[in-house]
N, C-alpha and C positions, 0 to 999 in steps of 0.2 A: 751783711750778716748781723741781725742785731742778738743783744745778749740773750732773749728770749728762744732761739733756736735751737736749742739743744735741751729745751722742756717736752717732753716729747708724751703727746698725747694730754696736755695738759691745757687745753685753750682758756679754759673759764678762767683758771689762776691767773694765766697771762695776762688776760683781758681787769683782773682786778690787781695786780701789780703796778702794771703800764699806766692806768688811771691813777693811782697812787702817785708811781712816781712822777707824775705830771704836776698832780699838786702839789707834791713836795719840792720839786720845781721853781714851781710859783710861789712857794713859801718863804724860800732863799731868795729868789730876785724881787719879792717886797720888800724884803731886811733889806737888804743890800742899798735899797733904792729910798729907805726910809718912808715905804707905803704903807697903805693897809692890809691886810693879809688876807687872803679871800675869804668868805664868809664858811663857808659851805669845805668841806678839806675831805679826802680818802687817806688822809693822811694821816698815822699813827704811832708813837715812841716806842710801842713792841709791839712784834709776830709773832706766832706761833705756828710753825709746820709742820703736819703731820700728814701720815701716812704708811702706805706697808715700805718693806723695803725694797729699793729697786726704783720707785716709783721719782724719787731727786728731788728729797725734799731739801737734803744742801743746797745742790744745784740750783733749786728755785731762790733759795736765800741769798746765794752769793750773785743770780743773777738779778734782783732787787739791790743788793746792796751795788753791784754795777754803775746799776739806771742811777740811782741816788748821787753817784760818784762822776755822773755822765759830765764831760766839759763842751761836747760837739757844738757846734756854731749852729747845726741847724734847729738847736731848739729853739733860738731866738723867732727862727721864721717856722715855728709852727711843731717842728719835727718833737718826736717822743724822744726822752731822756732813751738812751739804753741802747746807744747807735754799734756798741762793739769794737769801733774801731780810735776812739780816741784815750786819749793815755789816764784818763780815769775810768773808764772803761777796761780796758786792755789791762792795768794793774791791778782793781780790785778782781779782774775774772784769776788769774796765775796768784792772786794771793800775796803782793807785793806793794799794795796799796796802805804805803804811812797811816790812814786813816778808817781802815779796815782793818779789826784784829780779831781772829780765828781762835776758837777756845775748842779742842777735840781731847776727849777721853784718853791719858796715854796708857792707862791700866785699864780696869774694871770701873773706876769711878772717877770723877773730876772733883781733884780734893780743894779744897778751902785754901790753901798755897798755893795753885794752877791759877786761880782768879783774884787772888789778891790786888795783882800791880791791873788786871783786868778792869776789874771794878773803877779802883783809883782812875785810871783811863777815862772811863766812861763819863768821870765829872768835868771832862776838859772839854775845850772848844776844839773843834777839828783844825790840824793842823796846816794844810791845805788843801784839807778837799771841802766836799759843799756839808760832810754831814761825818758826825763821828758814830760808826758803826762797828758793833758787836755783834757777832754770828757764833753764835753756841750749838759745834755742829751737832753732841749728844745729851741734849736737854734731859736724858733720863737717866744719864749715870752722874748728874750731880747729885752728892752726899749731902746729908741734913746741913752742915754747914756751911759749904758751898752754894746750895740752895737758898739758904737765907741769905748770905750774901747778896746773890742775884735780887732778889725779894726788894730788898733795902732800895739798889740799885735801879730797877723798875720801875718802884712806887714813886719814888721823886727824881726821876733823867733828868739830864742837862737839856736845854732848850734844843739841842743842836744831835742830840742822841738817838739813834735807835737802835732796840734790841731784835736779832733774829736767833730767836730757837728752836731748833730742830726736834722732833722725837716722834715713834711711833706712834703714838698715843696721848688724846687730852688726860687718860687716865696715867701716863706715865712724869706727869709734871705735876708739881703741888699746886694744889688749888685756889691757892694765893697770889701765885703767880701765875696761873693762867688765864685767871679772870681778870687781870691786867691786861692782856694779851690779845689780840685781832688774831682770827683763828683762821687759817685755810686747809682743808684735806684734799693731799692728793691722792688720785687712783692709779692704780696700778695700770701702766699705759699697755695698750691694745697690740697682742704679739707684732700684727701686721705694720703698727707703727715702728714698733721697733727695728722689725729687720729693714725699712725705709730708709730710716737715721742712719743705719748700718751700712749701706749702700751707698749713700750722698754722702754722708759726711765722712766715713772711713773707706772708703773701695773695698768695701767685700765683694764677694762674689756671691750672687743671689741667691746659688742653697746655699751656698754657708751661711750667710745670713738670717737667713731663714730656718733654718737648724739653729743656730745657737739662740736666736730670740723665741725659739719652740721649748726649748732645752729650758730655758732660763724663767720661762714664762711670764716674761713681760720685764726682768730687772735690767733695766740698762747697763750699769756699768758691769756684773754677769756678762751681758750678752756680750760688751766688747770683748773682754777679756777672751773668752773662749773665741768670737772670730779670730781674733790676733795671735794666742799666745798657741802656740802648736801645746806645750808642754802643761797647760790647762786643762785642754780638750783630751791628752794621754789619762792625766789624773781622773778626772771626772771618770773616762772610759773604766780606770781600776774599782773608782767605787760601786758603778753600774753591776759590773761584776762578784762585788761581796756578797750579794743574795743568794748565789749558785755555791760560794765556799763553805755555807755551812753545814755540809752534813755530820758533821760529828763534834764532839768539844776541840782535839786539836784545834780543828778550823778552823771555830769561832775564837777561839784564843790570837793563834796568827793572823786572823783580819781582823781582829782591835788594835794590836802589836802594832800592823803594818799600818794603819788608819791613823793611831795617832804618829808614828814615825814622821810618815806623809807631813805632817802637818807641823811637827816640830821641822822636819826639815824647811819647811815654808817659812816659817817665822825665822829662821837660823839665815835663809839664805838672804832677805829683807833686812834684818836685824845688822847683819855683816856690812852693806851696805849705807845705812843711815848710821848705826853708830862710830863707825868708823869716822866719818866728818863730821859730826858733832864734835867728836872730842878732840880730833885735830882743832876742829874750827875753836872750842872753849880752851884747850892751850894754849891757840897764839893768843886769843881775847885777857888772856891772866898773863902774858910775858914770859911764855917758856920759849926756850929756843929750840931750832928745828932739831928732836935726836935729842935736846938734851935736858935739864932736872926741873922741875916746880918747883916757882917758885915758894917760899915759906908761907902759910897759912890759906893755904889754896885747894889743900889737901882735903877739906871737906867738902868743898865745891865740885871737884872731881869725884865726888861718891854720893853725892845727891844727883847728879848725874847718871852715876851709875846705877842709883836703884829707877830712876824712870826708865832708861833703857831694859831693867830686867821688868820693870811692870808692862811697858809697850811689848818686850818679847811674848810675857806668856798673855797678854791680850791678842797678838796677831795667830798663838798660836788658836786658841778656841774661836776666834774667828775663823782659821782657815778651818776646825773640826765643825763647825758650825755651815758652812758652805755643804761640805758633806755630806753632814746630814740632812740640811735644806736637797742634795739630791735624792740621796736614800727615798725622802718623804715622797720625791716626786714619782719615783719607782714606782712605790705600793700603791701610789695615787693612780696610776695606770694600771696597775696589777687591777685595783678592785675596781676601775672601770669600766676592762675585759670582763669579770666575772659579773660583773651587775649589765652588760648587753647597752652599757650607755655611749652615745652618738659624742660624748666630749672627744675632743682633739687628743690624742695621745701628745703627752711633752716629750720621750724617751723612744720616738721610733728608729735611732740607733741600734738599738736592746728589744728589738720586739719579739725575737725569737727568746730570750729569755723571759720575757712577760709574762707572751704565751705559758709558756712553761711554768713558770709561776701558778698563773691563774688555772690551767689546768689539773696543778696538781694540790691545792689549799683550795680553804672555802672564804668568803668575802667577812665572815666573822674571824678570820684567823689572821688575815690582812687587815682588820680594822686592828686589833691585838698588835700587831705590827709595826704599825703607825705610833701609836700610843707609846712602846716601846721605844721609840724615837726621841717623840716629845718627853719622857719621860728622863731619855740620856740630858736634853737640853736642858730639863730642867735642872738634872743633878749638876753641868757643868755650871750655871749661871749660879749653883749654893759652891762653886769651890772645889768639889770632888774630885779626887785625882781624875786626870783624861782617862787614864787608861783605865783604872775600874768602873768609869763610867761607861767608856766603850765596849766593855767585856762583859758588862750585864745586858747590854744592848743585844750585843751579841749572841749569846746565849736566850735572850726571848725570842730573837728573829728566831733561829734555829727550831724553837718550842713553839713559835705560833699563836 
């Protein structure tokens, strides 16, 4: 199994990775060997990944940064970096590679103190492995100053450095730094690939599989989730259903209420678990004992702490209200499929008695209205706006059409 297996639906990037990593390869065993360096190189000090979501544009980074990390013996006789199964390999894929470090948004943005000791890093020679690699998984919620930083960083690497940054969009990264940057976009991988992956590599069962790569329409990590998690595929089922609650204001009130609850309880019950050992793990790291007092001058370490933890919280939360509405959208998207007589695939054939009904009883300008109303919630979430008044105007237009 090499590390490129789980890019799913993505041949072309593979195929210009693998060539990459090859010459980066051969760039390290000319150093080593005090030769000449190939003339000719695929080989470059930053990426840039892009792509919709779902599509794994991390995933393609951290499996590059893998191959990069790759120690296997059989590259000597020929073999491609990126064999998966040896221990730079296997640590840079779990995230535990000395010489791979991982930069992810833990709020809204990737502040200028998230990348500071980052950066610094990036000027050093790798500590054991072949190459010192940075992976910025959300290239577009770096802030003005964290951006520059990156910038500085970029423009003059250490010999031995690369950068992989992730984001939607070349327009979501500054244009200073991306025109540093060697560009790959991914596509959104093909349903039918994904309920495959779904099947070989997790044992699902081929409608479910195939349901939830329908459901999700093409995002990978989506679609495992809902094969796997019973309590996923319950929730999803509740959002399906808010289209049908809103005949009057009560209702649209109560399905915003319960829409973002949903969602706080999501970040709540994730939140429980990660912060809890953090901060066990930073008490014994400062010398408190098991149960008992902190010790002197510690006490602000433990509350910078605590504000990333409340920024991760209300991040996971608009992330999970963001899933939601990523369904919602898909709803009306079948709603005004039915009404416009179009041969697309329905994503929501779960719900198609509700569809039906739907599209029976509105007109395909009232469901375009619908949509917009959606985007319109995203948008308000991403300026800040409370969830819930955001949710509850959302509400309220579904209802109005």
């Amino acid at each position: 199994m090499s590390v490129w297996d789980d890019l799913v639906g993505q041949e072309k990037v593979c195929e210009q990775l693998e060539a990459a990593a090859r010459d980066a390869d051969a760039l390290v065993t000319a150093a080593a060997a005090d030769t000449p360096p190939p003339e000719a190189s695929k080989m470059t000090h930053a990426w840039l990944f892009t792509g919709p979501p779902g599509a794994g544009r991390t995933q393609a980074a951290r499996a590059f940064a893998a191959a990069l990390q790759c120690v296997s013996p059989d590259r000597a006789l020929g073999g491609a970096p990126g064999c998966g199964f040896c221990d730079g390999c296997h640590t840079a894929l779990i995230g535990t590679h000395a010489d791979v470090t991982t930069v992810a948004a833990v709020g809204t943005q990737i502040l200028a103190d998230d990348m500071r000791d980052t950066v610094r890093k990036s000027f050093t020679s790798p500590a054991n492995g072949r190459w010192q690699v940075i992976l910025v998984e959300d290239a577009e919620r770096l802030n003005e100053k964290s951006a520059n930083a990156v910038l500085k960083a970029v423009e003059e690497p250490a010999p031995r450095t690369v950068w992989l940054l992730c984001a939607p969009s070349l327009e979501d990264v500054l244009p200073t730094i991306r025109s540093r940057c060697r560009h790959l976009n991914l596509r959104t991988p093909p349903v039918e690939a994904v309920a495959d992956m779904l099947m070989r590599r997790d044992g699902i069962e081929p409608e479910i599989a195939a349901a939830a790569a329908r459901a999700t329409q093409g995002h990978v990590d989506r679609a495992r989730r809902l094969a796997t998690d019973e309590g996923a595929r319950a929730r999803r089922a509740a959002v399906l259903k808010l289209p049908l609650r809103l005949d009057d204001i009560g209702g649209c009130l109560r399905a915003a209420q319960e829409l973002v609850d949903a969602a706080t309880d999501d970040s709540k019950q994730l939140a429980e678990e990660i912060d809890a050992k953090e901060t066990e793990e930073m008490k014994a790291a400062l010398g408190a004992a098991q149960g008992g007092r902190m010790p002197r001058g510690t006490a602000g370490v433990i509350k910078e702490l605590e504000d990333k933890q409340k920024r991760r919280r209300t991040r996971t939360q608009r992330d999970s209200l963001d899933q939601a509405l990523t369904d919602l959208t898909g709803f009306y998207r079948d709603v005004l499929a039915l009404q416009l007589g179009s041969r697309v695939a329905l994503a929501n054939t779960d719900a198609e008695d509700a569809l039906e009904r739907l599209a029976r009883g509105s007109t395909p300008e009232a469901t375009l209205r619908r949509i917009e109303a959606i985007a319109a919630c995203r948008d308000a979430l991403d300026r800040n706006v409370a969830p819930l008044l955001a949710v509850e105007a959302m509400t309220m237009a579904l209802r109005a059409g």
